[in-house]
C-alpha positions in Angstrom: 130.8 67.6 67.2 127.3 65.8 67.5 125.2 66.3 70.4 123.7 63.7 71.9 119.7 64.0 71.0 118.8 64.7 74.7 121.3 67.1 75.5 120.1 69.1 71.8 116.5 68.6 73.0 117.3 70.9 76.4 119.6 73.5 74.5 116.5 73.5 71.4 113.8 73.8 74.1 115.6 76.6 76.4 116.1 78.8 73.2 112.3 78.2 72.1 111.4 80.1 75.6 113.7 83.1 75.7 111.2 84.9 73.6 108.7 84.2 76.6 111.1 85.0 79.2 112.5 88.2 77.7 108.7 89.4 77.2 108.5 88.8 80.5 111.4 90.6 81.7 110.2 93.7 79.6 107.3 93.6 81.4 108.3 93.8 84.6 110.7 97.1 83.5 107.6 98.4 81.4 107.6 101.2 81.4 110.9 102.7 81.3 110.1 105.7 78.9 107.4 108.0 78.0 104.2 106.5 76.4 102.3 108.1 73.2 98.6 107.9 73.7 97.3 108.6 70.2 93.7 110.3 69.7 92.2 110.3 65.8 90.2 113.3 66.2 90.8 117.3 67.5 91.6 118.4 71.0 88.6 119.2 72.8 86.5 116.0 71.1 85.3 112.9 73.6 88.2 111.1 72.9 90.6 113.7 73.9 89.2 114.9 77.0 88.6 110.7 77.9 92.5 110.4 76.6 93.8 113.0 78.4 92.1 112.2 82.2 93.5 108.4 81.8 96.5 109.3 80.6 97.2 111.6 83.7 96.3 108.6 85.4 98.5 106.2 84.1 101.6 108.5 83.6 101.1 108.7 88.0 100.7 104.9 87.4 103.6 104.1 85.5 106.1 106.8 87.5 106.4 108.2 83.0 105.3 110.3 81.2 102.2 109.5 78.8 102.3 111.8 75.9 98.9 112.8 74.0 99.2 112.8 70.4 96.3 114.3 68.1 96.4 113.0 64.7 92.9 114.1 63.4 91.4 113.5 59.6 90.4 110.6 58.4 87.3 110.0 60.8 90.0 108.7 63.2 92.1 106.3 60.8 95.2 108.6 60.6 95.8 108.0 64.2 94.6 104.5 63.8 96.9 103.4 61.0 99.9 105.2 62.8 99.2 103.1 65.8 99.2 99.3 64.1 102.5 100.0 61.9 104.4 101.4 65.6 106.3 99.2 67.1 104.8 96.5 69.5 106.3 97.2 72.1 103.7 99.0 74.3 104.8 102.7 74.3 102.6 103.4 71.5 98.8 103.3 72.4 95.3 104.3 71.0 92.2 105.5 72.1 90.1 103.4 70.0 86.2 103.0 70.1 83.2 103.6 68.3 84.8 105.0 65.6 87.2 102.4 64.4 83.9 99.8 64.8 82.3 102.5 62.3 85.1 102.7 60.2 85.5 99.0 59.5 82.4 99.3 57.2 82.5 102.7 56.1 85.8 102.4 54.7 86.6 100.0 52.1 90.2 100.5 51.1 92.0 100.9 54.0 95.8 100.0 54.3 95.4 98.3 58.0 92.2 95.7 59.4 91.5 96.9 63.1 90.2 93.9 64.2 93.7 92.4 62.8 96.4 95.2 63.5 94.8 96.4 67.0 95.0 94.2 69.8 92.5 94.9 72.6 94.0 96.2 76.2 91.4 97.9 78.1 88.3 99.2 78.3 87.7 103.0 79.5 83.9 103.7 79.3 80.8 104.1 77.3 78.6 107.1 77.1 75.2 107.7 75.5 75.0 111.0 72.9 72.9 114.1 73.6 70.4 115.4 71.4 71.2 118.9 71.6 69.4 121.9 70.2 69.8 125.7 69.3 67.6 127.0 72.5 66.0 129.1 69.8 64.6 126.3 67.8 60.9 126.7 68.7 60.7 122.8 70.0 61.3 121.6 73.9 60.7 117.6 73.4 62.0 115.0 70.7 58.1 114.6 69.2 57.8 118.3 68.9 61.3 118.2 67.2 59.9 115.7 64.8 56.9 117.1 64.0 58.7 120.5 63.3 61.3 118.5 60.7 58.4 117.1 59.0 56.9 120.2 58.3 60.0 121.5 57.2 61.7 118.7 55.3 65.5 119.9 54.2 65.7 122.9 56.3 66.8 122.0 59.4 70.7 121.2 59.6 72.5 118.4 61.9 76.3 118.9 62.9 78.5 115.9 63.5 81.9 115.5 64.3 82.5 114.3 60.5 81.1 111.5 58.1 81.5 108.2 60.4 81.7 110.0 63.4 79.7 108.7 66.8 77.3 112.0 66.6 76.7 111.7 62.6 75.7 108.0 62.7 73.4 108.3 66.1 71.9 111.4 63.8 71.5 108.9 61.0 69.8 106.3 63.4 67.1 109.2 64.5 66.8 110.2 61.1 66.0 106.8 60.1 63.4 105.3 62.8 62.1 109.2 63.2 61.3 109.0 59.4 62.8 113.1 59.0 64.9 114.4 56.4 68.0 117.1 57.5 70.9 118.4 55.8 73.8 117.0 57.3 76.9 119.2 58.1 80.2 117.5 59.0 82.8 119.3 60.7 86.0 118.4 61.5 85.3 117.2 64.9 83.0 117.9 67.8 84.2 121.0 69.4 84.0 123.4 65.8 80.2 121.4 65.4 79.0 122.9 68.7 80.9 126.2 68.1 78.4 126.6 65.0 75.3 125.3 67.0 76.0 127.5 69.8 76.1 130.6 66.9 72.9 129.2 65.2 74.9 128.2 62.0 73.2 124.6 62.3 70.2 123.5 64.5 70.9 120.0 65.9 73.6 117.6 67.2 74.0 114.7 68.0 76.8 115.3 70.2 79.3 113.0 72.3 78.6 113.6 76.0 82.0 114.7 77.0 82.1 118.4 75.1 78.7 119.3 75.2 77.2 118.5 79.2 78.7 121.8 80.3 77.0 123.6 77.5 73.5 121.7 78.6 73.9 122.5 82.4 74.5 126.2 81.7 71.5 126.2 79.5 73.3 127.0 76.5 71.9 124.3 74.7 69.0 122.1 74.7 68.9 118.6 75.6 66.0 116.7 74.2 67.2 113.5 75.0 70.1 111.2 75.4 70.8 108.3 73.2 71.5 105.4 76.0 68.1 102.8 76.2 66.9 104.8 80.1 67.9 108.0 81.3 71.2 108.8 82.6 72.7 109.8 85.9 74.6 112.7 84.4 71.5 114.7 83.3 69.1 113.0 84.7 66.2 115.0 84.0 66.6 114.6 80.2 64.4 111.4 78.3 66.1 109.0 76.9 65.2 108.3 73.0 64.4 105.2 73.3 60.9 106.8 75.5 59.7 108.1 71.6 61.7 105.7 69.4 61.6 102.3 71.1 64.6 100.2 70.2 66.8 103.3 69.4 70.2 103.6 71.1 73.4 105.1 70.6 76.6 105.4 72.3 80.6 105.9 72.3 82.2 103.3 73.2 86.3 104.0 74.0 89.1 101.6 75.2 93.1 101.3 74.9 94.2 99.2 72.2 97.9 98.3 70.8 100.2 97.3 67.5 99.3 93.4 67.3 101.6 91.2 68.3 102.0 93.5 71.6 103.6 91.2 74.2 100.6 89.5 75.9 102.5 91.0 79.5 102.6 94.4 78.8 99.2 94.5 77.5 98.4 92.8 80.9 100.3 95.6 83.0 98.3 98.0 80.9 95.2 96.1 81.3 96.0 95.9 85.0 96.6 99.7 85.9 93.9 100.9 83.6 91.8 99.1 85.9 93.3 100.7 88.9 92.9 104.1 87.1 89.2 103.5 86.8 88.6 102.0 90.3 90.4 105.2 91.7 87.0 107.1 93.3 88.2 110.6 91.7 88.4 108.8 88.7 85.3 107.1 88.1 83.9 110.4 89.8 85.4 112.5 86.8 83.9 109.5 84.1 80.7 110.5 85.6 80.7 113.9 85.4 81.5 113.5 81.7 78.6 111.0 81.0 80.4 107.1 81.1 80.1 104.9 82.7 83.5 103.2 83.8 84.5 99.9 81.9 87.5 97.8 83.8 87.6 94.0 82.6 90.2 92.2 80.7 91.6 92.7 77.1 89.5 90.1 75.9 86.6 91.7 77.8 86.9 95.0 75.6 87.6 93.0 71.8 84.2 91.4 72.8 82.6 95.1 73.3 84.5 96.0 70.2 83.0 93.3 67.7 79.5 93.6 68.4 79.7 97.8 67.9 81.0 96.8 64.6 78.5 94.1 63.9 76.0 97.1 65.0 77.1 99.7 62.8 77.6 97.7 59.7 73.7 97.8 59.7 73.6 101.0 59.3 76.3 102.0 57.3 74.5 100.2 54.6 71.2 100.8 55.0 72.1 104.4 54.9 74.3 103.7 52.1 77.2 105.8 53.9 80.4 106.6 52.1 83.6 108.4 53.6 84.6 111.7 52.7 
């Protein structure tokens, strides 16, 4: 039988929004189940420890579980690329940052495009580096730590959390404005690289603020200076780099991202109690303690964040003509 056109035209446009209205419907059940949190790099690094206190947030948030799943290798992609083929559907997250900005120049035959398989959800915070030393390095202040490379050009050696990594390419800026040559040694994220600087295996690191403040505050290690443009709250005693290298600055960025084509809902009701999370006072206290400052805005807030660290880093992945592993 034929329908009459305006009869068709209701039918045609009520099926066109059932998409809409089940997405909506999912997000007010959302979520139902436990949520994967996925971390590119080894327990103990800045993205686990930031991964770990948000997701303890949320999972109080959500009334589910929020599972953290370390997928290290690959300066972070492994975890990345497992995140944009899940399914969109919002129970599989990433702790994305600085290091998939990075890695959209370093790499140049990867199987995914971040800025086209993630979508933005939320920010979480950004944190300057530390310039940290073996306390038995005979220098106390960044020029002294220059002069001493100079007169010993090749023999000092700079940990990082791995080729790519937020602590290698902050050691790659110094290196490059400071005018020093060192011998860098990647590890396989941060936590091994301060292991072998606490044992004097390597002298310097650029480390993420998260793993190393402790080690700073019980004078374990050095801090010549932190890698944000002023002095920060957390050590506040400790110059900021850009007080000898004017213009130099450094820092991790880290945010929740999704699969693409994530219902724009659920990526609002993660936006939304991410947000809470980091208004909570023992929250943001806890951020502070580990060096960030706290990040809430929208999604579209954070993808903003996220294109100009790319943008940044670009420039120096090729003038330091950096390749991967």
């Amino acid at each position: 039988m034929k329908l009459p056109r305006r009869k068709f035209l209701r039918l045609a446009a009520g099926a066109a929004a059932l998409p809409a209205l089940s997405h909506r419907a999912w997000a007010l059940d959302y979520p139902t189940r436990p949520v994967r949190i996925f971390v590119g790099f080894a327990a103990g690094s800045a993205f686990d420890i930031l991964a770990r206190l948000i997701g303890q947030s949320l999972a109080q948030r959500f009334g589910q579980p929020c599972i953290i799943e370390n997928r290290s290798g690959a300066g972070g992609n492994i975890a990345t690329e497992a995140v944009a083929r899940a399914r969109p559907d919002g129970y599989t997250l990433l702790i994305t940052g600085s290091s998939d900005a990075i890695n959209a120049t370093l790499y140049d035959n990867l199987s995914f495009k971040f800025a086209r398989d993630i979508a933005p959800v939320a920010g979480i915070g950004r944190a300057p580096n530390v310039m940290v030393v073996d306390p038995s390095l005979p220098t106390k202040t960044v020029p002294e730590f220059i002069l001493y490379a100079k007169a010993n050009p090749g023999k000092l050696s700079m940990a990082s959390a791995g080729v790519g990594s937020a602590s290698h390419m902050s050691g790659e800026l110094f290196k490059m404005m400071a005018g020093v040559s060192m011998v860098h040694v990647p590890y396989r994220g941060q936590a091994p690289a301060l292991t072998d600087l606490l044992g004097g295996q390597v002298q310097v690191d650029f480390s993420t603020m998260p793993p190393a403040i402790e080690y700073v505050k019980a004078g374990k290690l050095r801090a010549l200076a932190v890698t944000s443009p002023a002095r920060f709250e957390a050590l506040p005693d400790v110059p900021a780099m850009a007080e000898y290298l004017p213009g130099y600055e450094a820092s991790l960025l880290t945010g929740l991202g999704a699969p693409s084509n994530t219902p724009v809902e659920i990526i609002e009701v993660i936006n939304k109690q991410t947000n809470n999370a980091l208004a909570d006072p023992k929250i943001k206290a806890q951020l502070a303690t580990l060096g960030n400052m706290v990040l809430p805005g929208p999604p579209a807030e954070f993808g903003r964040l996220m294109a100009e660290e790319t943008d940044k880093w670009a420039k120096v992945v090729k003038f330091a003509n950096l390749k991967p592993e």
